[in-house]
PDB file of N, H, CA, C and O in Angstrom:
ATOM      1  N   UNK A   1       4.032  11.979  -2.219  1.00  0.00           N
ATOM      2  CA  UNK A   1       2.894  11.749  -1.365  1.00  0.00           C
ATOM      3  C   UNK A   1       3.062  12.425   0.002  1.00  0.00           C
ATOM      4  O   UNK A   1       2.026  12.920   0.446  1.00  0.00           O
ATOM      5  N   UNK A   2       4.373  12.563   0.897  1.00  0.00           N
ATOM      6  H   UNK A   2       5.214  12.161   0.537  1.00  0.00           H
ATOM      7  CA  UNK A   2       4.381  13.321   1.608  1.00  0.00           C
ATOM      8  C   UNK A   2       4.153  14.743   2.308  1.00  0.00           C
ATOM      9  O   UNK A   2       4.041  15.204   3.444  1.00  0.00           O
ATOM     10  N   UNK A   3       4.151  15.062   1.316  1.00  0.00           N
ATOM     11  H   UNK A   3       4.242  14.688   0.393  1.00  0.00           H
ATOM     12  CA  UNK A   3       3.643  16.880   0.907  1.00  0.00           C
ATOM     13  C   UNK A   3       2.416  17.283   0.648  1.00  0.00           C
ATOM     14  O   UNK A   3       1.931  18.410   0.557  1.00  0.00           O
ATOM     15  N   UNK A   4       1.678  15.521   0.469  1.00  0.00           N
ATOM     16  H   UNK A   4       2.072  14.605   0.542  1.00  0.00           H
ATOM     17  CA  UNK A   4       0.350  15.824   0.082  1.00  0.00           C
ATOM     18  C   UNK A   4      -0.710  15.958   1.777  1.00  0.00           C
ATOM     19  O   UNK A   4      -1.333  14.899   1.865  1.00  0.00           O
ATOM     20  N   UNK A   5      -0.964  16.676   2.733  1.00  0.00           N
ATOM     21  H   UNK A   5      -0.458  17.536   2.663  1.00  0.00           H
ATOM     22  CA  UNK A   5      -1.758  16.664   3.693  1.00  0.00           C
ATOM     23  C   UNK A   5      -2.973  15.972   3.899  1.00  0.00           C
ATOM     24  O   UNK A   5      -3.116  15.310   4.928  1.00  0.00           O
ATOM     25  N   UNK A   6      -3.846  16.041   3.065  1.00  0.00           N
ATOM     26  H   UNK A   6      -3.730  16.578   2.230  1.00  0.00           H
ATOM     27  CA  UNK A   6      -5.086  15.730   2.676  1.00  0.00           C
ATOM     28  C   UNK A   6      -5.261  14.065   2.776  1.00  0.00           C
ATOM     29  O   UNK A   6      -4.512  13.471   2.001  1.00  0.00           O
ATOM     30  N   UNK A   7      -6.281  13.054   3.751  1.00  0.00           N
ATOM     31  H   UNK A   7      -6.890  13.537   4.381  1.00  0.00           H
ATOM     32  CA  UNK A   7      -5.629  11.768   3.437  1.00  0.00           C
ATOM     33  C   UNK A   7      -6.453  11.362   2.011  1.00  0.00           C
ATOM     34  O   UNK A   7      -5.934  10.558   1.237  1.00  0.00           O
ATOM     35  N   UNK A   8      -7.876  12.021   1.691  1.00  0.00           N
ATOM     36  H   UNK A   8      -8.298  12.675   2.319  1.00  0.00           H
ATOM     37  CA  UNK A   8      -8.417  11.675   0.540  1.00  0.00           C
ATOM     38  C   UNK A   8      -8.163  12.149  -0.431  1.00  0.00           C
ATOM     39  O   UNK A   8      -8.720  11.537  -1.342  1.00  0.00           O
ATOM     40  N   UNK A   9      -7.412  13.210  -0.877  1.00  0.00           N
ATOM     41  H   UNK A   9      -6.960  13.708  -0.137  1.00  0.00           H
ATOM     42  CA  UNK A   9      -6.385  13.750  -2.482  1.00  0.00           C
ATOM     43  C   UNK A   9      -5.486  12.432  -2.518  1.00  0.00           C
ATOM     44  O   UNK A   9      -5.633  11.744  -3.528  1.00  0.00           O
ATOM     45  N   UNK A  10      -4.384  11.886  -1.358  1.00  0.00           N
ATOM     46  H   UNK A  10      -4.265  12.444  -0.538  1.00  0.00           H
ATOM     47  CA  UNK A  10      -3.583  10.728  -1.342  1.00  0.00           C
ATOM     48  C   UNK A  10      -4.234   9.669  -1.704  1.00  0.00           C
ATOM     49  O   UNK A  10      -3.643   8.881  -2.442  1.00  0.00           O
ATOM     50  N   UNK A  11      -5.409   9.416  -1.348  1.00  0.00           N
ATOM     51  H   UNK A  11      -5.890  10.057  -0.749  1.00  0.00           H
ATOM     52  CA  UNK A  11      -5.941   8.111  -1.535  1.00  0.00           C
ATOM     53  C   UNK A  11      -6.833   8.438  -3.494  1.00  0.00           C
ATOM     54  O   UNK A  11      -6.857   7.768  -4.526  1.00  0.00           O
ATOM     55  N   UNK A  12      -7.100   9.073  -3.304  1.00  0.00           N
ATOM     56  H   UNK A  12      -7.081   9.618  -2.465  1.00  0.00           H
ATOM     57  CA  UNK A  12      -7.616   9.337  -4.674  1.00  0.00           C
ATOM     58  C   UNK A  12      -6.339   9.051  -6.139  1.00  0.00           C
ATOM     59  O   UNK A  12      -6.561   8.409  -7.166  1.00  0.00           O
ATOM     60  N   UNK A  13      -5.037   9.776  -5.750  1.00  0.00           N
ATOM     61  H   UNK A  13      -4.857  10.298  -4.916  1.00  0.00           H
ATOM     62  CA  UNK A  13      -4.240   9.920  -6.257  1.00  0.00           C
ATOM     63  C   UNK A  13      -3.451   8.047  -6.333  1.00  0.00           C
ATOM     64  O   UNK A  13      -2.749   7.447  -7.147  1.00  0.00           O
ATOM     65  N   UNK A  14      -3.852   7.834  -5.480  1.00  0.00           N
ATOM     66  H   UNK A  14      -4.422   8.322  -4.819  1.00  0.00           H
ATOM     67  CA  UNK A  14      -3.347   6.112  -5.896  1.00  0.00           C
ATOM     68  C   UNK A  14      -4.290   4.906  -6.074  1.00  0.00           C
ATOM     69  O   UNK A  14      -3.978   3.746  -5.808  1.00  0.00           O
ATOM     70  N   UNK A  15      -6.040   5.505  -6.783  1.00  0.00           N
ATOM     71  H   UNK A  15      -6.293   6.448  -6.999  1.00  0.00           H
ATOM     72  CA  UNK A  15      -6.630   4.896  -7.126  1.00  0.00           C
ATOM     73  C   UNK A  15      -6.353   4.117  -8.428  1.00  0.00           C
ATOM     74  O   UNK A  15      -6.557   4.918  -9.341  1.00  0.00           O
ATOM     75  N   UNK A  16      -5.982   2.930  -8.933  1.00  0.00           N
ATOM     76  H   UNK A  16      -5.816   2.279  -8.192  1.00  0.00           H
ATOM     77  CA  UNK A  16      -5.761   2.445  -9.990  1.00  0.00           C
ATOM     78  C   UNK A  16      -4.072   2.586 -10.306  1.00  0.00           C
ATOM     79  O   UNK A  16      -3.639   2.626 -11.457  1.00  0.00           O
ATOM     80  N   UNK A  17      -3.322   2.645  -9.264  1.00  0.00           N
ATOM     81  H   UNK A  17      -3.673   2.613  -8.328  1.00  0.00           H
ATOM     82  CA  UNK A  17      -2.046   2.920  -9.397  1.00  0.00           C
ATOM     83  C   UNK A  17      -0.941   1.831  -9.408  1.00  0.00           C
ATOM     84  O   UNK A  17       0.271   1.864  -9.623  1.00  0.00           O
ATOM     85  N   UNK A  18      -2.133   0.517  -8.986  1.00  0.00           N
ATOM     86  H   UNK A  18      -3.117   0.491  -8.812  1.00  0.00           H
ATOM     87  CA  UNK A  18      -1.807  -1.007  -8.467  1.00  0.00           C
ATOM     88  C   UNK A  18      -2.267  -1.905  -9.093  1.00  0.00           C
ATOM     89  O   UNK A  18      -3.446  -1.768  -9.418  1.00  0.00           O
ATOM     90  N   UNK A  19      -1.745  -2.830  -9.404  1.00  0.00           N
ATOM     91  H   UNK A  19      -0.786  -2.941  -9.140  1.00  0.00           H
ATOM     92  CA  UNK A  19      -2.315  -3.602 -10.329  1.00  0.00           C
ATOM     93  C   UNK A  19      -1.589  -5.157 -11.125  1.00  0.00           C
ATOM     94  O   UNK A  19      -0.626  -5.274 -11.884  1.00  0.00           O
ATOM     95  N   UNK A  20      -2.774  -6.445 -10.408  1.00  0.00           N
ATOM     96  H   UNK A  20      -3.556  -6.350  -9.791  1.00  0.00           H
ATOM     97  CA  UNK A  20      -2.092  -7.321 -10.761  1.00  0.00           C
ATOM     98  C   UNK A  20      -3.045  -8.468 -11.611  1.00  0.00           C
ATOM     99  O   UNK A  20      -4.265  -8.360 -11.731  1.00  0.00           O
ATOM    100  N   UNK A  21      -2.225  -9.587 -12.172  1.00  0.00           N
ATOM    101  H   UNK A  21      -1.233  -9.675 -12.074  1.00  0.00           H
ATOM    102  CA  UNK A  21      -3.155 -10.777 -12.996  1.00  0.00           C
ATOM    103  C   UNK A  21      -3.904 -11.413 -11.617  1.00  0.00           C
ATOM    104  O   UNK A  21      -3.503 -11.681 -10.484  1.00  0.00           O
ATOM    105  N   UNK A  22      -5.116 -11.505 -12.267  1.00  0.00           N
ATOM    106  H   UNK A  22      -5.442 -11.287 -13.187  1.00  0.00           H
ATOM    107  CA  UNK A  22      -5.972 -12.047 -10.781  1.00  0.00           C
ATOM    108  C   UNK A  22      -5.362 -13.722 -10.500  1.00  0.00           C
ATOM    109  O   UNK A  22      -5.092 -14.584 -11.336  1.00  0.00           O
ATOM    110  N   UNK A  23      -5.277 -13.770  -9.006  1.00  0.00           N
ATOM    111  H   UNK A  23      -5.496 -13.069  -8.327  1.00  0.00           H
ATOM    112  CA  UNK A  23      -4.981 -15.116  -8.732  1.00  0.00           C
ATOM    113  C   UNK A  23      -3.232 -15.396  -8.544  1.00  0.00           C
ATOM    114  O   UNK A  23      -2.716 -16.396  -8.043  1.00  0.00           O
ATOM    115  N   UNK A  24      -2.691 -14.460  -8.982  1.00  0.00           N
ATOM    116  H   UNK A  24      -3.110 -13.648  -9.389  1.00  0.00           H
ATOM    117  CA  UNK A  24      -1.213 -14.241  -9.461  1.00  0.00           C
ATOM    118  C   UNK A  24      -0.057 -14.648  -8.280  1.00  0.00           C
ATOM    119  O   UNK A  24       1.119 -14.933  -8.504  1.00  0.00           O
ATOM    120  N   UNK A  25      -0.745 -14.590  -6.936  1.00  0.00           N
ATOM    121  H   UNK A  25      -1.700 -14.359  -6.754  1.00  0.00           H
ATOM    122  CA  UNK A  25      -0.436 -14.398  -5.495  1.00  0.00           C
ATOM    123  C   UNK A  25      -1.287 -15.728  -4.652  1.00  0.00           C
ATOM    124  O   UNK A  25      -1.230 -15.905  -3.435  1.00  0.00           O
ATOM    125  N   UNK A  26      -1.858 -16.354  -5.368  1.00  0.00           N
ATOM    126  H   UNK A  26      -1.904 -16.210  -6.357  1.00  0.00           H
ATOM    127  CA  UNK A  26      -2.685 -17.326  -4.280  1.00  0.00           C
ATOM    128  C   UNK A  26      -2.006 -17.629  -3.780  1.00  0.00           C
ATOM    129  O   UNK A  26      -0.890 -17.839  -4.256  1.00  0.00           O
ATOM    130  N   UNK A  27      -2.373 -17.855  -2.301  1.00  0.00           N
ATOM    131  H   UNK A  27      -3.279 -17.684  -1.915  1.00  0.00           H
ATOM    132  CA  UNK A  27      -1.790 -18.565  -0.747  1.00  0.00           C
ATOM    133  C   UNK A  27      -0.328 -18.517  -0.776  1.00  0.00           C
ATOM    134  O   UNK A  27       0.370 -19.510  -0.570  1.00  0.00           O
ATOM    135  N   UNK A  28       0.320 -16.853  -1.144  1.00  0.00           N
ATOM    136  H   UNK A  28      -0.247 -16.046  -1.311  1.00  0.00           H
ATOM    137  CA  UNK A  28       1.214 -16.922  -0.780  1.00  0.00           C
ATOM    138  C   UNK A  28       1.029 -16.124   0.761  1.00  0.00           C
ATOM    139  O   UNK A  28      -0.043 -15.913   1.328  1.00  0.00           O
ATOM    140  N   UNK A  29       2.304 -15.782   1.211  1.00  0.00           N
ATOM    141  H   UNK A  29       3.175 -15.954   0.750  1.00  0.00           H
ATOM    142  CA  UNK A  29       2.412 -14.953   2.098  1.00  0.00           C
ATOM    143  C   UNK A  29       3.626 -13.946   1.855  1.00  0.00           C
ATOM    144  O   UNK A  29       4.750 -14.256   1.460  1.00  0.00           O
ATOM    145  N   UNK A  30       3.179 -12.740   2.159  1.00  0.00           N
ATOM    146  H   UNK A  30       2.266 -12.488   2.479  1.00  0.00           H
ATOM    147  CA  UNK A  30       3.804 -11.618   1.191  1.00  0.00           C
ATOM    148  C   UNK A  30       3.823 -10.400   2.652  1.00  0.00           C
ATOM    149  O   UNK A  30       3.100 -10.292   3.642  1.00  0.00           O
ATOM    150  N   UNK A  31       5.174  -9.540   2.095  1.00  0.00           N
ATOM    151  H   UNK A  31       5.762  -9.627   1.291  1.00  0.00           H
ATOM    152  CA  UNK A  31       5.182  -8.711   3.082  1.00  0.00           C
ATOM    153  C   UNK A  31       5.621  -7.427   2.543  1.00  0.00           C
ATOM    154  O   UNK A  31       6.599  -7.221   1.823  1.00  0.00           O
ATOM    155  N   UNK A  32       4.557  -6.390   3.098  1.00  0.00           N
ATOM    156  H   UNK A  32       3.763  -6.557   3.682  1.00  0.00           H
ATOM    157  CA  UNK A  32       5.112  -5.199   2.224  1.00  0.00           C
ATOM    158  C   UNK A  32       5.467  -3.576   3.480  1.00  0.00           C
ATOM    159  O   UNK A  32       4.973  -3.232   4.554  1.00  0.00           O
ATOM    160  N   UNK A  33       6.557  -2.991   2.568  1.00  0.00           N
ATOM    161  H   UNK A  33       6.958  -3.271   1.696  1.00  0.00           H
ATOM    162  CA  UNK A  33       6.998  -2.126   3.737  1.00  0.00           C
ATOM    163  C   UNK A  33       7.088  -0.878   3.041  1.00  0.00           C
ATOM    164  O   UNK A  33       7.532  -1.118   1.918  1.00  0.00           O
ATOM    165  N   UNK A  34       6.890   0.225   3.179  1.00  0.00           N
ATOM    166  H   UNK A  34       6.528   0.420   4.091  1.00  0.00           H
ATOM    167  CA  UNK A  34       6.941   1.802   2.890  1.00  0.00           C
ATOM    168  C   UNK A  34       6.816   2.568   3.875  1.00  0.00           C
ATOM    169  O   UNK A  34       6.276   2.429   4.972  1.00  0.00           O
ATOM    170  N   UNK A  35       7.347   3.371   3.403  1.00  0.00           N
ATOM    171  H   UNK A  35       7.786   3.484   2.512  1.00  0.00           H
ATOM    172  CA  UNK A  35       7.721   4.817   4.978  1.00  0.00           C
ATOM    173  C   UNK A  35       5.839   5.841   4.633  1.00  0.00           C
ATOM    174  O   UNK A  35       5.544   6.976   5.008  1.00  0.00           O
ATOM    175  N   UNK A  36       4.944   4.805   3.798  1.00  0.00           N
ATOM    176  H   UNK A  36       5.183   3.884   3.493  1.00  0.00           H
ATOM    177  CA  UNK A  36       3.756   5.364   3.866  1.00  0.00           C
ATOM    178  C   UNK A  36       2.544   4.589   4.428  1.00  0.00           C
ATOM    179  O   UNK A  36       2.432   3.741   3.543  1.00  0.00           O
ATOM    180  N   UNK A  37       1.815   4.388   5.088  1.00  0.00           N
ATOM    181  H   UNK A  37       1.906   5.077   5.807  1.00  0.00           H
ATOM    182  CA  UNK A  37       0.577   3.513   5.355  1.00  0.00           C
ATOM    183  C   UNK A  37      -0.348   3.744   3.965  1.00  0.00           C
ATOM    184  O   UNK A  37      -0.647   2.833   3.192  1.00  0.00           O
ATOM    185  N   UNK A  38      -0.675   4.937   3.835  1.00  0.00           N
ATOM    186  H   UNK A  38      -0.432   5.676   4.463  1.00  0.00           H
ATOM    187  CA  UNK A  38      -1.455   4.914   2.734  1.00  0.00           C
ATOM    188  C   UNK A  38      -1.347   4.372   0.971  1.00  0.00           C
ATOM    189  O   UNK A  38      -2.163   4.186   0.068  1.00  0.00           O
ATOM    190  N   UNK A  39       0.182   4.259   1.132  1.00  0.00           N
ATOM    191  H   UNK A  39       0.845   4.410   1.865  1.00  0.00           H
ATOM    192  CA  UNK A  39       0.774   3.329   0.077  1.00  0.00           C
ATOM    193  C   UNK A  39       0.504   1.662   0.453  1.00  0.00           C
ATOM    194  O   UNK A  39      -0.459   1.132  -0.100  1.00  0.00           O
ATOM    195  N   UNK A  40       0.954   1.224   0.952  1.00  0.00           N
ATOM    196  H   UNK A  40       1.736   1.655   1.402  1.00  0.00           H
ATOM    197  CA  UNK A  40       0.681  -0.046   1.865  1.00  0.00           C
ATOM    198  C   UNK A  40      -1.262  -0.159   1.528  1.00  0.00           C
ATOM    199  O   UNK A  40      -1.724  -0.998   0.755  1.00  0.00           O
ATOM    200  N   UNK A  41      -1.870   0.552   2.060  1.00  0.00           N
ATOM    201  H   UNK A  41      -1.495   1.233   2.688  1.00  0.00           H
ATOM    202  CA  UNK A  41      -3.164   0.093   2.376  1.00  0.00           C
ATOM    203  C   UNK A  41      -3.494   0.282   0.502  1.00  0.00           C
ATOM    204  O   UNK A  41      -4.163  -0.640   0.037  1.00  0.00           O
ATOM    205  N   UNK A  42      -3.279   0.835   0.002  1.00  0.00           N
ATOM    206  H   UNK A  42      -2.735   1.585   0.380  1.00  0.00           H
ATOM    207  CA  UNK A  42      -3.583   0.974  -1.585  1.00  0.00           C
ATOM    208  C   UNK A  42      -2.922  -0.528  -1.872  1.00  0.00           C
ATOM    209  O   UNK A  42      -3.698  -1.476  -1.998  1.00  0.00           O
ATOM    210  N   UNK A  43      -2.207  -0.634  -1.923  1.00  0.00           N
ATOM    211  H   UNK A  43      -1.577   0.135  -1.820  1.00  0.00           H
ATOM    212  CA  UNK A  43      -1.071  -2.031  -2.159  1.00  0.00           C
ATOM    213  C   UNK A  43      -1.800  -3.332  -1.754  1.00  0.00           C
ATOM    214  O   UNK A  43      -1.916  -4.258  -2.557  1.00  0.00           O
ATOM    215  N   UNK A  44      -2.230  -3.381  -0.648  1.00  0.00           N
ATOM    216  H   UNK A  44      -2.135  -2.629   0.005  1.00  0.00           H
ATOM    217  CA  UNK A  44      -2.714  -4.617  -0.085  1.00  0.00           C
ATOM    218  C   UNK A  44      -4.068  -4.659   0.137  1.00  0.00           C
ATOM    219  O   UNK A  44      -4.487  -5.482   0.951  1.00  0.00           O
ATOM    220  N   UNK A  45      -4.871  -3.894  -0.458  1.00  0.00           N
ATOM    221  H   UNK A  45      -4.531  -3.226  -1.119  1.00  0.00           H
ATOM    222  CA  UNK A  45      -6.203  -4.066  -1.436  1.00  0.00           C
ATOM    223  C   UNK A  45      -6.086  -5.049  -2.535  1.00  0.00           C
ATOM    224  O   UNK A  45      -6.669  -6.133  -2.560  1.00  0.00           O
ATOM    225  N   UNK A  46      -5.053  -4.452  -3.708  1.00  0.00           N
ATOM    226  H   UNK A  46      -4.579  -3.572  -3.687  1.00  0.00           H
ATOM    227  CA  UNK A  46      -4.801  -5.213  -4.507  1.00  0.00           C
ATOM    228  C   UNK A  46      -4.653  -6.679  -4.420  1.00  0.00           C
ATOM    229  O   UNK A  46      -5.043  -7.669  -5.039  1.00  0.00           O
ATOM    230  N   UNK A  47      -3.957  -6.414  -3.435  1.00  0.00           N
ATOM    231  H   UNK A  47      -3.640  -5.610  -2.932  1.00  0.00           H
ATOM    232  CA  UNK A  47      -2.867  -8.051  -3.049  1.00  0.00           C
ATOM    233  C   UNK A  47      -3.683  -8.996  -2.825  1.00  0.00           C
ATOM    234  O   UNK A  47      -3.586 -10.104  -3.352  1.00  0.00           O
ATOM    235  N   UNK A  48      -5.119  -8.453  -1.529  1.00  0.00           N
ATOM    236  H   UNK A  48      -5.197  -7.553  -1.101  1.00  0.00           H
ATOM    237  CA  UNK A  48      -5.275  -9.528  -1.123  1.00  0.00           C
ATOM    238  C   UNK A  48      -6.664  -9.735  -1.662  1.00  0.00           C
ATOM    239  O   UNK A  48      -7.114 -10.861  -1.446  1.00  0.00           O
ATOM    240  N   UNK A  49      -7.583  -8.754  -2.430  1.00  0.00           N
ATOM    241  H   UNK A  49      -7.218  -7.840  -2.605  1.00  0.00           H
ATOM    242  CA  UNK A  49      -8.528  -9.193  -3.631  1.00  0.00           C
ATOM    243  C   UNK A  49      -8.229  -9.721  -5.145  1.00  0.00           C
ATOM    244  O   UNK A  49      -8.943 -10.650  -5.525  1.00  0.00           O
ATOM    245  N   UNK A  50      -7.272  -9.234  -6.022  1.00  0.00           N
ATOM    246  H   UNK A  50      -6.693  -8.480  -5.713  1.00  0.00           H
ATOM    247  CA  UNK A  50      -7.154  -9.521  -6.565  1.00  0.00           C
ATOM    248  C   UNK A  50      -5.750 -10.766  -7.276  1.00  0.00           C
ATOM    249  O   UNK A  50      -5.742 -11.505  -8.261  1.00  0.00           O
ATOM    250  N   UNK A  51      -4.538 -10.425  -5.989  1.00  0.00           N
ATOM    251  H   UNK A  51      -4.544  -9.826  -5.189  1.00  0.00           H
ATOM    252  CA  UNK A  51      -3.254 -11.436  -5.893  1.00  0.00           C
ATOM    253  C   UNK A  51      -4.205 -12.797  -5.440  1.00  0.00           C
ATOM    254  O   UNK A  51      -4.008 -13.855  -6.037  1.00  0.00           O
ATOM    255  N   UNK A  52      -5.233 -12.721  -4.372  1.00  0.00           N
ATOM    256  H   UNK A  52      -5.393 -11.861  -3.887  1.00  0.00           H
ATOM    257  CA  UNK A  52      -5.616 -13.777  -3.352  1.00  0.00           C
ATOM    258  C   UNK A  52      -4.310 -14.648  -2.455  1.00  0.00           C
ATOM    259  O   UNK A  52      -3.933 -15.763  -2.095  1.00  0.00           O
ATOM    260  N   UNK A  53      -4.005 -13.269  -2.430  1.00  0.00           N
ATOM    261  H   UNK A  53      -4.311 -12.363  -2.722  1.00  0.00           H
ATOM    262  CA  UNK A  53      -2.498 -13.771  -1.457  1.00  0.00           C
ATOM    263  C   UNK A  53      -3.128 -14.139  -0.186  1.00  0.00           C
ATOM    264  O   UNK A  53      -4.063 -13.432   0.190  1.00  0.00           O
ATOM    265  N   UNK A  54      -2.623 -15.523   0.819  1.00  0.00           N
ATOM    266  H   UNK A  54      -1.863 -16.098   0.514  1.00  0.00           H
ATOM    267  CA  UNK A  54      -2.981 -16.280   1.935  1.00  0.00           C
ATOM    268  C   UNK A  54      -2.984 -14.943   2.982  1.00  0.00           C
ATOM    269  O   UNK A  54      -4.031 -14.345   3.229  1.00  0.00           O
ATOM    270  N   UNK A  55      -2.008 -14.650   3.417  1.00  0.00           N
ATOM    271  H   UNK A  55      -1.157 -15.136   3.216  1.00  0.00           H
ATOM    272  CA  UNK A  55      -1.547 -13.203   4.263  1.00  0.00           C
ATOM    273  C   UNK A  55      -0.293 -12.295   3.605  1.00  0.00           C
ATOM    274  O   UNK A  55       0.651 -12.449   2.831  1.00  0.00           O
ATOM    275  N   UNK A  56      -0.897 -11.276   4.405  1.00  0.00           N
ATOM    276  H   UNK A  56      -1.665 -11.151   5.033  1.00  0.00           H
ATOM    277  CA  UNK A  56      -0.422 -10.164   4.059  1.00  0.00           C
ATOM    278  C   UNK A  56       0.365  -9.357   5.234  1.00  0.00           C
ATOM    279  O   UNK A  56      -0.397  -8.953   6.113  1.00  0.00           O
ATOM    280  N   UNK A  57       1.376  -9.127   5.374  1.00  0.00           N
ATOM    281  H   UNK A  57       1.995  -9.455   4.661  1.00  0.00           H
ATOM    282  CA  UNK A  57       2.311  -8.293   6.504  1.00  0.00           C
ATOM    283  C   UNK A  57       2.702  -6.917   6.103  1.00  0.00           C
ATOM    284  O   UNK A  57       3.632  -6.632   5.348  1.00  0.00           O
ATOM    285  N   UNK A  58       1.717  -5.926   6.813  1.00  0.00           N
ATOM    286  H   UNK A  58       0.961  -6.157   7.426  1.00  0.00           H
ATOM    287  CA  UNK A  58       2.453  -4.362   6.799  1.00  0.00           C
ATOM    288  C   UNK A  58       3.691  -4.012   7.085  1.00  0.00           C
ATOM    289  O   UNK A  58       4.047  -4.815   7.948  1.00  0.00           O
ATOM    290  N   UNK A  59       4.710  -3.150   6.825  1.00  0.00           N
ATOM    291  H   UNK A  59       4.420  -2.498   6.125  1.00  0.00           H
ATOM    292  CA  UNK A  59       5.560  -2.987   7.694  1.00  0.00           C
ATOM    293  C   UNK A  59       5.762  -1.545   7.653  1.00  0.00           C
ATOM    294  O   UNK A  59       5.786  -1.236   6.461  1.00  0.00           O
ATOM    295  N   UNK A  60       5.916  -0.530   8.375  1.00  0.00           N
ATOM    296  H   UNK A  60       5.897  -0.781   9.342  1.00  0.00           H
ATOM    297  CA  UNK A  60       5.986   1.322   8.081  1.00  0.00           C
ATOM    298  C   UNK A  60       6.691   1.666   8.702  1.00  0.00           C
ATOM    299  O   UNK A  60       6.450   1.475   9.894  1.00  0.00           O
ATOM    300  N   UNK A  61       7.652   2.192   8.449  1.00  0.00           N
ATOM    301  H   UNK A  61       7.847   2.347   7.480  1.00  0.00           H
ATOM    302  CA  UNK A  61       8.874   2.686   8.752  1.00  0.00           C
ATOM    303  C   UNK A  61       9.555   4.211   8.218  1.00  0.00           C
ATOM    304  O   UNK A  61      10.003   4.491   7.106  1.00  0.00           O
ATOM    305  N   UNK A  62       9.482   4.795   9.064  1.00  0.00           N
ATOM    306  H   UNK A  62       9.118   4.568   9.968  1.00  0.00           H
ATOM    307  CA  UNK A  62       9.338   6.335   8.762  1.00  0.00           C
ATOM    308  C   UNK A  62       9.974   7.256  10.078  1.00  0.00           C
ATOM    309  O   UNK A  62       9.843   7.067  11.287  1.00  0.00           O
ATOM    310  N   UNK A  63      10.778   8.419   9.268  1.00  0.00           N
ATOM    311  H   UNK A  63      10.884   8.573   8.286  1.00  0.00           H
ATOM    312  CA  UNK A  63      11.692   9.422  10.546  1.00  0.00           C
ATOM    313  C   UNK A  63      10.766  10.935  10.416  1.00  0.00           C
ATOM    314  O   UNK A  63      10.963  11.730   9.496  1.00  0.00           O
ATOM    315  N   UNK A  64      10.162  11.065  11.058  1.00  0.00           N
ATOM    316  H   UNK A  64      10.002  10.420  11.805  1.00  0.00           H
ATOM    317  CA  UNK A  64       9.674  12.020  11.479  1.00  0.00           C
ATOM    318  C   UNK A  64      10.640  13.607  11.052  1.00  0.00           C
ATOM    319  O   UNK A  64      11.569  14.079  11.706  1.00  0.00           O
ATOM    320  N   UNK A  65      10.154  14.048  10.013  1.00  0.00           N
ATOM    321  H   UNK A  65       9.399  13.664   9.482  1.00  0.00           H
ATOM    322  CA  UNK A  65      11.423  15.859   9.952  1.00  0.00           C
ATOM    323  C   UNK A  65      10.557  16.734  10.523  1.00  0.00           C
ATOM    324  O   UNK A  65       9.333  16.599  10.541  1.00  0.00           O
ATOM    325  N   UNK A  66      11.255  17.744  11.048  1.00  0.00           N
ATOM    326  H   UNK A  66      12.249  17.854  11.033  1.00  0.00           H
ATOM    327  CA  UNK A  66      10.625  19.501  11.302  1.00  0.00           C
ATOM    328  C   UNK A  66      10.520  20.394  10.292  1.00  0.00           C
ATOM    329  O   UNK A  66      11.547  21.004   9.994  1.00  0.00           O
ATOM    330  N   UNK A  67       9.700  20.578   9.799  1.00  0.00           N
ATOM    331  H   UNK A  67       8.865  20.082  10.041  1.00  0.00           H
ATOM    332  CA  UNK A  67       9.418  22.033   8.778  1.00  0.00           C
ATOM    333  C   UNK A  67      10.313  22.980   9.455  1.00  0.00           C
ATOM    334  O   UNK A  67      10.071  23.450  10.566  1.00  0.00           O
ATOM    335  N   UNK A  68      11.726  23.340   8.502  1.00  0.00           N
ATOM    336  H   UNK A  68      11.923  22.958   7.599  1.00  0.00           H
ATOM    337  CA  UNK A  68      12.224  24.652   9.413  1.00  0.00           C
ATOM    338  C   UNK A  68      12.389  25.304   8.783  1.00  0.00           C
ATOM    339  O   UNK A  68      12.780  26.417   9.135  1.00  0.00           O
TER     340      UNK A  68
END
């Protein structure tokens, strides 16, 4: 996904990529972390329509490289 520039090829590319039993997550509280936002925001669509998880915590964590 990093290599991919484009944010709508990325988001396209992780349409249907997620996927849980509905209800599976009620009123929990759940926390999810990737060095991607756009992974995360695909992720916690799922979570919190179809898990019906209580809350949901991002976390993104990522080192910046130089093309050299």
């Amino acid at each position: 996904m990093k290599g991919i520039d484009d944010p709508a090829k990325r988001k396209q590319l992780l349409d249907g990529a997620f996927g849980l039993q509905n209800g599976h997550l009620t009123g929990k509280n759940i926390l999810l972390f990737d060095d991607l936002y756009v992974t995360l925001s695909a992720a916690w669509d799922i979570i919190t329509n179809q898990g019906k998880a209580k809350n949901v915590y991002v976390l993104t964590i990522t080192k910046t490289r130089s093309k050299r």
